[in-house]
C-alpha positions as CSV (number, residue, x, y, z in Angstrom):
1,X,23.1,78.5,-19.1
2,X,20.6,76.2,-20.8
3,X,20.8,72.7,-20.7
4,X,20.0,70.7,-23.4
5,X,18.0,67.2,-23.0
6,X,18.0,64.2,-24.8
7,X,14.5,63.2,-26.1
8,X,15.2,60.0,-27.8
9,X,15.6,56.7,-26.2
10,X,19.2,56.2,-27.6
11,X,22.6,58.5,-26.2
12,X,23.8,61.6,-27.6
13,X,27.2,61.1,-28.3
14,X,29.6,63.8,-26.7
15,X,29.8,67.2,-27.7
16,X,26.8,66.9,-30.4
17,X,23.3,68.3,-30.1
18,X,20.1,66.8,-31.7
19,X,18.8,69.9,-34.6
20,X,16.2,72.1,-33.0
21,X,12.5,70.8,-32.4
22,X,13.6,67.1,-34.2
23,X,12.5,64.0,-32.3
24,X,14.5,61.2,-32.3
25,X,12.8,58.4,-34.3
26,X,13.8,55.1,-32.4
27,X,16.0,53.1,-34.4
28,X,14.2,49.2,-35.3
29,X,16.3,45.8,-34.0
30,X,17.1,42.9,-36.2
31,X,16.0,39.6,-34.6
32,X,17.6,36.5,-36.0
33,X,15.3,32.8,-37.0
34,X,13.0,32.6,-34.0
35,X,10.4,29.9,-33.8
36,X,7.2,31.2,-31.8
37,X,5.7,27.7,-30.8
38,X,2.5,28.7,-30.1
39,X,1.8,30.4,-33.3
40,X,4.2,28.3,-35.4
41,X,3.7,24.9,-33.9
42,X,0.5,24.1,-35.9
43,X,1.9,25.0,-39.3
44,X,5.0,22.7,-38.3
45,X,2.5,20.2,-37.3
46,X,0.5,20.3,-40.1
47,X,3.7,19.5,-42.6
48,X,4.8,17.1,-40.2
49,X,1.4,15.7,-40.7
50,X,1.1,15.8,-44.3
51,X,5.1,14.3,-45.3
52,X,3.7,11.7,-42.8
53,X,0.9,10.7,-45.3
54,X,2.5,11.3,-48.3
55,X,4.6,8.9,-47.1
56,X,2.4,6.1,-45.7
57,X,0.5,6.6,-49.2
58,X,3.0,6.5,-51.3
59,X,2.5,9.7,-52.8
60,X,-0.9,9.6,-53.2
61,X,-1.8,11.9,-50.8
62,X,-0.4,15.0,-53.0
63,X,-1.8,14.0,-56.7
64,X,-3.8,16.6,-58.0
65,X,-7.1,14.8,-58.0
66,X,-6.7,13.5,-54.3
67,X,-5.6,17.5,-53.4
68,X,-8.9,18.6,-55.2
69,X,-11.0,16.2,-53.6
70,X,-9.9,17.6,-50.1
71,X,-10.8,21.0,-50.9
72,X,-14.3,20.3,-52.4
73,X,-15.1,17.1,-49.3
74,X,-14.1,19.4,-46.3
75,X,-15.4,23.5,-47.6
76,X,-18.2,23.1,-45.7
77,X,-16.3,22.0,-42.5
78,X,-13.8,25.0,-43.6
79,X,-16.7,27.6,-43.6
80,X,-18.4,26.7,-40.0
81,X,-14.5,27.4,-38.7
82,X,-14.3,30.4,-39.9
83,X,-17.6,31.6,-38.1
84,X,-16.2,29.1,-35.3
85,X,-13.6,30.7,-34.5
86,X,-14.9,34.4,-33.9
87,X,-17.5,32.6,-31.5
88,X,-14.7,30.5,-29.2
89,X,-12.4,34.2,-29.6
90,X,-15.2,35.6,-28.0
91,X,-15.4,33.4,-25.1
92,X,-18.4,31.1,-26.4
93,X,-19.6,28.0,-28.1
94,X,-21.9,26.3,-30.7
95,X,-23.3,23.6,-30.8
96,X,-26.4,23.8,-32.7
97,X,-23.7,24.3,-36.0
98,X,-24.4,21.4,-37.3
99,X,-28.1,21.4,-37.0
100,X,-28.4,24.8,-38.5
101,X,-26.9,22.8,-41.8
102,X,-29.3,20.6,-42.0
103,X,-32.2,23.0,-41.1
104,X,-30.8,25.7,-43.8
105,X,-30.2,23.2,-46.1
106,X,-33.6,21.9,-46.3
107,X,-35.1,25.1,-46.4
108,X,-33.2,25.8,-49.4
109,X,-34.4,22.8,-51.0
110,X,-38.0,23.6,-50.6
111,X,-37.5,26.9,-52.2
112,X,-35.7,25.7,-55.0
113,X,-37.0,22.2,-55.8
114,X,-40.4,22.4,-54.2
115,X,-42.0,25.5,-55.2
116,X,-39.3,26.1,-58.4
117,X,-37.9,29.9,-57.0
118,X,-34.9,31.2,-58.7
119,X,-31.6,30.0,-57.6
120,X,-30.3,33.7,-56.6
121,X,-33.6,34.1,-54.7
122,X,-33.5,31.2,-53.1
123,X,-30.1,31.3,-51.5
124,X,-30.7,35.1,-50.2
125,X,-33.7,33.8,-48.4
126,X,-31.6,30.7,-47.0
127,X,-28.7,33.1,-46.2
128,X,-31.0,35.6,-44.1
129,X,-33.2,32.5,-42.3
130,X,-29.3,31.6,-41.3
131,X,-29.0,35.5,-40.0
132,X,-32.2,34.8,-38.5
133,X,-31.5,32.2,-36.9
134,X,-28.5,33.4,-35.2
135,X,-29.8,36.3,-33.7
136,X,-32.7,34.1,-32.2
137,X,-29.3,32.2,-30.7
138,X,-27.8,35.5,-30.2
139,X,-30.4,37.2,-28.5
140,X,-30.7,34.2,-25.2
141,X,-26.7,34.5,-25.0
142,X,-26.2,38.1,-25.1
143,X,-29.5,39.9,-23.4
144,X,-30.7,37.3,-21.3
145,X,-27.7,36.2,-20.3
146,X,-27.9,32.3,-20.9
147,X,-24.7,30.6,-21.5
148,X,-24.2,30.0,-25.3
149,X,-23.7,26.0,-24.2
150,X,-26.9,25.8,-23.4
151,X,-28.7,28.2,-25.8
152,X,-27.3,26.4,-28.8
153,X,-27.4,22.5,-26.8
154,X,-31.5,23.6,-27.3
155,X,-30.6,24.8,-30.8
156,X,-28.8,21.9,-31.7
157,X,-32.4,19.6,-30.7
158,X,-34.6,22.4,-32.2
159,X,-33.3,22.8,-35.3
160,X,-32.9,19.4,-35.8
161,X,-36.7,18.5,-35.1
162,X,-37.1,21.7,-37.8
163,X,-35.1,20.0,-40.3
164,X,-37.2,16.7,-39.9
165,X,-40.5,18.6,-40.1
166,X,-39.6,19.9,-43.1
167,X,-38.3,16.8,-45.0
168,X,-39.9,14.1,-43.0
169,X,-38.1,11.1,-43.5
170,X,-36.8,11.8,-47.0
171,X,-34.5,13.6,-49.0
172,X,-35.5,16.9,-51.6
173,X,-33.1,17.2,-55.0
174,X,-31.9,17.5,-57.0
175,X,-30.6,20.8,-56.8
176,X,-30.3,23.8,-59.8
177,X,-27.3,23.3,-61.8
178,X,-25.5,26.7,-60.6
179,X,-25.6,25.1,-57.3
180,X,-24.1,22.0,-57.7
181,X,-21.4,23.9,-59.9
182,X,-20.7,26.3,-56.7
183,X,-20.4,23.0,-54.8
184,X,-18.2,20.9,-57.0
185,X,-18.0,22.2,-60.3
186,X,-14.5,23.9,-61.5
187,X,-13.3,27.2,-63.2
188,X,-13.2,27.0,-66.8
189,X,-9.9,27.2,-69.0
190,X,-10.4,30.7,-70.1
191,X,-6.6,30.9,-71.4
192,X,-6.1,27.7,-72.1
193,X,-3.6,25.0,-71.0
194,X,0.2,25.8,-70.7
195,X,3.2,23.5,-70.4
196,X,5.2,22.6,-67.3
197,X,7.7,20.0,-68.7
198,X,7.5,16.4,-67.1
199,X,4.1,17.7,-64.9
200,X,2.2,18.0,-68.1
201,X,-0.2,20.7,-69.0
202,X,-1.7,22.9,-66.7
203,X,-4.7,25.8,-66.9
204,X,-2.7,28.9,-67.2
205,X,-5.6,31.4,-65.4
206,X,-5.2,29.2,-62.5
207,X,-1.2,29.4,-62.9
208,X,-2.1,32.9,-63.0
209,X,-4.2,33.3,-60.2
210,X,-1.6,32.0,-58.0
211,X,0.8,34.2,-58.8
212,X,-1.3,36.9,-58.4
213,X,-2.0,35.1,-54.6
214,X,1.3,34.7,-53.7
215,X,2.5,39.1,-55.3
216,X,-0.5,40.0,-53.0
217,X,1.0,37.7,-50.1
218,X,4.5,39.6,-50.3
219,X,3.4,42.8,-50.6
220,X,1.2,43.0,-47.8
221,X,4.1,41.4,-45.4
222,X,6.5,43.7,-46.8
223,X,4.1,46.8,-46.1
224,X,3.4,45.3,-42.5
225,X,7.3,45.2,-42.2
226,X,7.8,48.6,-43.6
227,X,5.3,50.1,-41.1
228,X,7.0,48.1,-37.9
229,X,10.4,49.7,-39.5
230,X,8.7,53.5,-39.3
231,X,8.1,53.1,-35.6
232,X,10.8,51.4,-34.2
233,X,9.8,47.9,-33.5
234,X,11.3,44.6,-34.0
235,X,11.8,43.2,-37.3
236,X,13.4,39.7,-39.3
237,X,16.6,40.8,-40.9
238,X,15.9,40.3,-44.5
239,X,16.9,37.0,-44.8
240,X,14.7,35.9,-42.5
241,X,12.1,38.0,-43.3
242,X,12.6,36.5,-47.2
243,X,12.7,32.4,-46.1
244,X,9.1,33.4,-44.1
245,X,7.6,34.4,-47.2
246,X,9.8,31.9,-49.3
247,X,8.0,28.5,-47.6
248,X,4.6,29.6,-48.1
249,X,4.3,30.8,-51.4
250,X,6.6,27.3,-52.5
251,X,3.6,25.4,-51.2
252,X,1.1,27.7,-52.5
253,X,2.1,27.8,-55.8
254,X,2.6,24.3,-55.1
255,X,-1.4,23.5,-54.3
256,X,-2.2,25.8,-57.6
257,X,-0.5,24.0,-59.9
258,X,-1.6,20.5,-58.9
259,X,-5.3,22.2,-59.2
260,X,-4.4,23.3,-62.6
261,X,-3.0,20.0,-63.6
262,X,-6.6,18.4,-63.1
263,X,-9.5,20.6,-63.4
264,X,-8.5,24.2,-62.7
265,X,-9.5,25.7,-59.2
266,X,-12.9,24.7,-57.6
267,X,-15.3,27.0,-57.3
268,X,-15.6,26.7,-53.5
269,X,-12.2,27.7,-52.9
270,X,-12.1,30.4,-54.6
271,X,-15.3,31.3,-52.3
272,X,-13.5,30.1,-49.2
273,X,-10.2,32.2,-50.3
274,X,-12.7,35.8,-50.4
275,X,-14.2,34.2,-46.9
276,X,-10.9,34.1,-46.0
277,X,-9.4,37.3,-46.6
278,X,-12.2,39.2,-45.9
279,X,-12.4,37.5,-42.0
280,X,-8.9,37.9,-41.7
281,X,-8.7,41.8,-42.5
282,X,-12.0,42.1,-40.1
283,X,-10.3,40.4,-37.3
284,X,-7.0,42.1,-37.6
285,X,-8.1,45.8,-38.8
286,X,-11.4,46.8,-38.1
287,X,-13.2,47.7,-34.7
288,X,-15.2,45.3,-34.2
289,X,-12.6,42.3,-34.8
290,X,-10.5,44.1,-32.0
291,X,-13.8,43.9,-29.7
292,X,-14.0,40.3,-30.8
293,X,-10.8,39.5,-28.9
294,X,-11.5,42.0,-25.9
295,X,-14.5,40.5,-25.2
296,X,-12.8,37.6,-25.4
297,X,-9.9,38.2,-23.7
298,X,-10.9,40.5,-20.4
299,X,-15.0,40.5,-20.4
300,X,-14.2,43.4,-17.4
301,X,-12.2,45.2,-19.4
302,X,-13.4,45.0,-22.4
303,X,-16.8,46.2,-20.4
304,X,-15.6,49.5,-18.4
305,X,-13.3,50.1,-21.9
306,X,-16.9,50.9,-23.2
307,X,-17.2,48.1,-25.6
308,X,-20.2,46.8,-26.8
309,X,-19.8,43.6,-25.2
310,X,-24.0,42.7,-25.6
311,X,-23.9,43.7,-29.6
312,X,-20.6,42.1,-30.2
313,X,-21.7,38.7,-28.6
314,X,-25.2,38.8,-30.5
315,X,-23.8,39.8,-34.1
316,X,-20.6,36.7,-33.9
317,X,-24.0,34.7,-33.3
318,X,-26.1,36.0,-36.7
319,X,-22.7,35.8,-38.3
320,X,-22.6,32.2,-37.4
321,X,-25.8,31.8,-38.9
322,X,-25.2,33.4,-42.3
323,X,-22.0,30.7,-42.2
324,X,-23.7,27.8,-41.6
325,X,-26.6,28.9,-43.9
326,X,-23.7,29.0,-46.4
327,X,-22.6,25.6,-45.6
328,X,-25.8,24.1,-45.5
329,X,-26.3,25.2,-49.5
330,X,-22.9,23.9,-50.2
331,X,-23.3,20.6,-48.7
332,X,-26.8,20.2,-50.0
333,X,-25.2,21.3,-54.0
334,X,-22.4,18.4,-53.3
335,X,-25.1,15.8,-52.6
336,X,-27.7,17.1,-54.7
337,X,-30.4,16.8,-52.1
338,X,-30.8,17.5,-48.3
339,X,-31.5,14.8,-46.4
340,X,-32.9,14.9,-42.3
341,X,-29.1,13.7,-41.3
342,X,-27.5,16.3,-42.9
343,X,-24.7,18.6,-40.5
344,X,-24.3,15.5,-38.0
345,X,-21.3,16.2,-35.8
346,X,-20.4,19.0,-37.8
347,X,-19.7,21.4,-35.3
348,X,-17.8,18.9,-33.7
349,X,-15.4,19.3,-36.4
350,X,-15.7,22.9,-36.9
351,X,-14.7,23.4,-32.7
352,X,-11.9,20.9,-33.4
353,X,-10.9,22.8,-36.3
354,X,-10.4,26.2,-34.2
355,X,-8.9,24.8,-31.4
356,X,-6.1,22.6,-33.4
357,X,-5.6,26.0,-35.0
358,X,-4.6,27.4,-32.0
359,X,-7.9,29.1,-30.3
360,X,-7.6,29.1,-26.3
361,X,-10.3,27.5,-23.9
362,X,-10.8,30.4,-22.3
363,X,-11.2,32.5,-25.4
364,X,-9.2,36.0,-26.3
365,X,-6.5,34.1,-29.0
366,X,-7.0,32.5,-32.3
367,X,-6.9,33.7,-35.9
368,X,-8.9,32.7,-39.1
369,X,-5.7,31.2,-40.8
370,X,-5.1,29.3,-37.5
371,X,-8.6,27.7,-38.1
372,X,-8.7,26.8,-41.9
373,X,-5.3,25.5,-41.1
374,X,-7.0,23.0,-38.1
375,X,-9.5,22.3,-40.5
376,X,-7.0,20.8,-43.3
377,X,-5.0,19.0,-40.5
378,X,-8.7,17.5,-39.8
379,X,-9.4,16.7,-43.8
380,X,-5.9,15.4,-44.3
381,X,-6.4,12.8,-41.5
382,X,-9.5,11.7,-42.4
383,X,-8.5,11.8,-46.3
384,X,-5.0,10.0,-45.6
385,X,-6.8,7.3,-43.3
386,X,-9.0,6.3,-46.0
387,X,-6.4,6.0,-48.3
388,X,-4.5,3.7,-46.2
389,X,-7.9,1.8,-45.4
390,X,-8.2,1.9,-42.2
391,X,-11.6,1.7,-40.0
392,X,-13.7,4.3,-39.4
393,X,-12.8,3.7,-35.1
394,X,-9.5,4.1,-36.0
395,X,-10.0,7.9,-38.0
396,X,-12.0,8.7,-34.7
397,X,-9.2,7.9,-32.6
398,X,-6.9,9.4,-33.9
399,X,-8.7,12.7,-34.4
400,X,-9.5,12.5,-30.9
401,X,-6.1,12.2,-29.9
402,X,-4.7,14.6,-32.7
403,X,-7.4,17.6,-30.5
404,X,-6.2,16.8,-27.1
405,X,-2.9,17.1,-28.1
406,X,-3.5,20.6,-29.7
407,X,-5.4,21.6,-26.1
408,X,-2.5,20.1,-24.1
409,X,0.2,22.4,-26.2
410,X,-1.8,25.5,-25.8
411,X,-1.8,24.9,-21.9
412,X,1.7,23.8,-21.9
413,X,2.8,26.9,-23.8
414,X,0.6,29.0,-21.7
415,X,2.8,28.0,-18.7
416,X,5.7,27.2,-19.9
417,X,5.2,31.7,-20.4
418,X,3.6,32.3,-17.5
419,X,6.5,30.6,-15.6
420,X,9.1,32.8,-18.0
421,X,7.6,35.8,-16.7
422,X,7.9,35.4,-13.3
């Protein structure tokens, strides 16, 4: 007598047997509206934060010139994070961001204004003495084994002295045109202007462009629900699932057409949206974003797992490099000249940035998204502070407040699990 055995993870019901060499594909649940407050609380935060503003304003906050003027004043802030954040994953710090700016920045000018190279040329060369300069960084933190506070506190006063022995006391500008248009200069109308009723006109590739944003948005969710539904694991009941997507592509479209309404999209966030997506699909898919986080997250582990954990820790560093390299251009373009004080405190903000978005202290957790978003609470404060007038002791404190409160959450939430679990 053979005996038949169930292979699935639900019952057989009585009587019935599953069809010859068919396995039992485990059936998905529904969840209903849950609130994850550790991932969730800084994109409630960050509404709270701007409805605050917009209030205390009086709706100045969210008029299409102030919007633009966030993106353009903070990129450079917004690009450090990004490289930030992949460092404090990883269970490091830098502090030498800031610094690197400056230094970059000034080379840059030298090239272009000094000694008249091409634009193109010039900015490859700034990009790979950024690269350059990380792996220098790189190399004391990952092979000899110095901590990354102190390799990049001695960057931080090194690169610094650089920047002054290169421009002295003065700054070097102005820059090439095609720089200062990457810095602050606007897409053009290339379909002209459309009408939106009692908003006025608006640039219809940029209306355009955020459509296309907010298709690609959905369809990715829906494939990364589609592929939780083929093996079994928990999903939003469509409903849920459709008020997720609903709220964020509302406010997208929402930023996109208040851009289009004044001068179209700026250049630098269309460069910050590519930074964007491409960090975010190397975090999340490839190889070496998944070594980021084990590093990160169990250095023993991550070590006897066979991971790389020296060439991970010194490539985050050149990366960093080629980031603030990047910055340093952008900042220079915005001013039209580097100056010897360019980048101060800089990284300050950038390590504010990723841990208001979430990062932990003792590295493993944080996303790209979770940064930019820190970085935005960050230019919102500062931007809504100086609308409102207040002193410049007052923006500080607050900041300082606004980043102890986003450490305190994460170790709140921390135990709040850890006490769940037990």
């Amino acid at each position: 007598m053979t005996t038949t055995v169930p292979t699935g993870p639900g019952p057989i019901a009585s009587g019935e047997e599953p069809p010859a060499g068919a396995a039992q594909r485990p059936r998905p649940s529904r969840r209903r509206l849950t609130i994850n407050p550790r991932e969730s609380g800084i994109f409630v935060a960050f509404a709270l934060i701007v409805l605050l503003f917009e209030v205390l304003t009086s709706g100045d906050l969210l008029e299409a010139q102030n919007l633009s003027n966030i993106v353009v004043q903070n990129s450079y802030i917004l690009i450090l994070a990004i490289g930030m954040i992949l460092i404090i994953i990883a269970g490091h710090i830098d502090l030498s961001a800031g610094s690197v700016v400056a230094a970059t920045g000034a080379i840059s000018a030298v090239l272009m204004v000094n000694h008249n190279w091409p634009w193109p040329l010039a900015v490859l060369v700034t990009l790979l003495m950024g690269a350059a300069i990380g792996a220098w960084q790189g190399y004391w933190v990952a092979y000899f084994g110095i901590p990354a506070f102190i390799v990049t506190l001695a960057g931080m006063l090194i690169f610094r002295a650089v920047t002054y022995t290169v421009l002295g006391n003065q700054g070097i500008g102005p820059f090439p045109d095609s720089v200062r248009t990457l810095s602050n200069g606007f897409t053009q109308g290339y379909l002209g202007n459309i009408g939106l009723g009692p908003l006025g006109g608006a640039d219809l590739f940029s209306l355009l462009v955020g459509l296309a944003a907010v298709v690609g948005v959905v369809v990715v969710q829906w494939r990364k629900r589609a592929g939780r539904i083929r093996y079994g694991q928990t999903v939003d009941a469509v409903p849920v699932f459709v008020a997720k997507l609903l709220v964020p592509s509302v406010v997208l479209m929402a930023l996109i057409v208040q851009l289009a309404r004044f001068k179209n999209l700026p250049w630098v966030l269309v460069l910050l949206a590519v930074l964007i997506m491409g960090y975010t699909v190397l975090t999340n898919r490839s190889v070496f974003g998944r070594h980021i986080y084990a590093v990160g997250g169990n250095l023993q582990a991550a070590t006897l797992s066979g991971v790389k954990v020296k060439s991970v820790t010194f490539w985050i560093f050149v990366n960093m490099g080629v980031l603030a390299a990047l910055a340093g251009i952008i900042f220079a373009g915005r001013l039209n000249q580097a100056g010897p004080t360019a980048g101060t405190n800089f990284e300050l903000d950038a390590i504010a940035a990723a841990f208001i978005g979430g990062a932990a202290v003792q590295g493993g957790v944080g996303k790209v998204v979770g940064a930019i978003t820190g970085g935005l609470i960050m230019a919102v404060i500062n931007n809504g502070m100086s609308l409102i007038g207040a002193p410049s002791e007052r923006v500080m404190l607050v900041k300082g407040l606004v980043l102890l409160a986003a450490v305190a959450y994460d170790v709140w939430t921390k135990r709040r699990a850890g006490s769940a679990a037990r």
